[in-house]
C-alpha positions in Angstrom: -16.5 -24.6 9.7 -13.9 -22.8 11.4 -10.1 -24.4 12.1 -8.3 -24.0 15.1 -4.5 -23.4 14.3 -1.3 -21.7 16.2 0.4 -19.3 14.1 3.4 -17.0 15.7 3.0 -13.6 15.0 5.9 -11.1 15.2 5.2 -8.3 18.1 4.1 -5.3 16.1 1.5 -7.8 14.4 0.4 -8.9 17.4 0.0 -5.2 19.1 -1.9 -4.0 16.1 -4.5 -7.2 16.1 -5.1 -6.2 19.9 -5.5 -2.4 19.1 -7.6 -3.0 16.6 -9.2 -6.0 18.3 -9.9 -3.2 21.1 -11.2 -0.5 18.8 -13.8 -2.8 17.4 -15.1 -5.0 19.9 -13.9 -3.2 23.1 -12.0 -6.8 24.1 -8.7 -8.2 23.3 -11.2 -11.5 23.0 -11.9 -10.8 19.2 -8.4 -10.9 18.1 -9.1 -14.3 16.4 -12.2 -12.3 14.3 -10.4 -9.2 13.7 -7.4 -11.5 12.0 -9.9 -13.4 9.9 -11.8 -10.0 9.1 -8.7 -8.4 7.9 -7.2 -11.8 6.2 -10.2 -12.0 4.3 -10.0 -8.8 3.1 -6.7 -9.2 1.9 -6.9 -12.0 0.4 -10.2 -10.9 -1.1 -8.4 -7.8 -2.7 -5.6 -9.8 -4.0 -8.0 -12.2 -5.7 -10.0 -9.4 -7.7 -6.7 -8.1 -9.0 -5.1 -11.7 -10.2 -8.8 -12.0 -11.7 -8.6 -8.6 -13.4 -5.0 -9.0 -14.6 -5.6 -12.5 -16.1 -8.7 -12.1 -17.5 -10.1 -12.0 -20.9 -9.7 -8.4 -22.1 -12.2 -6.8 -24.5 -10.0 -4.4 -26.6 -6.8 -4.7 -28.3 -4.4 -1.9 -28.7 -0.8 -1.9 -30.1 2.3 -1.0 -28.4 2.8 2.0 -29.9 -0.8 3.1 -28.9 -0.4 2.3 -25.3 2.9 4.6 -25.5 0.6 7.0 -26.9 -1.6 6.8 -24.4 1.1 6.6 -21.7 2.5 10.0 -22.3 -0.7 11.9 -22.3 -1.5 10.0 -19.3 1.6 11.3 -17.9 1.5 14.8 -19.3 -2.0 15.0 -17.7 -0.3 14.1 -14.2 2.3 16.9 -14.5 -0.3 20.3 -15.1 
């Protein structure tokens, strides 16, 4: 069930939610749907990360093999 809500948005916010509101739907009518797309999205992104970082991992690995691992890492970066 949707909520009805007022929220203040700063200018350039509110420009981009029209442009975009525009480029999808052709109306600045949509702005409400292009704000929930795009919140949900975010928020949805920032979910899966906190899941990933807090979640049960499945190998171990010492300090010194991370710093191993690190520098190759990095070494592979700089060729």
């Amino acid at each position: 069930m949707a909520k009805r809500t007022t929220i203040i948005l700063q200018e350039d916010i509110y420009e981009k939610l029209v442009q975009e509101s525009l480029r999808r739907y052709k109306t600045t009518k949509a702005i409400s749907k292009v704000a929930n797309e795009m919140l949900r999205a975010s928020l949805g992104g920032e979910a899966n990360i906190l899941n990933l970082v807090f979640s049960k991992k499945i190998s171990k690995t010492t300090a010194k093999e991370f710093e191993e691992f690190r520098r190759l890492l990095s070494k592979r970066f700089e060729s």
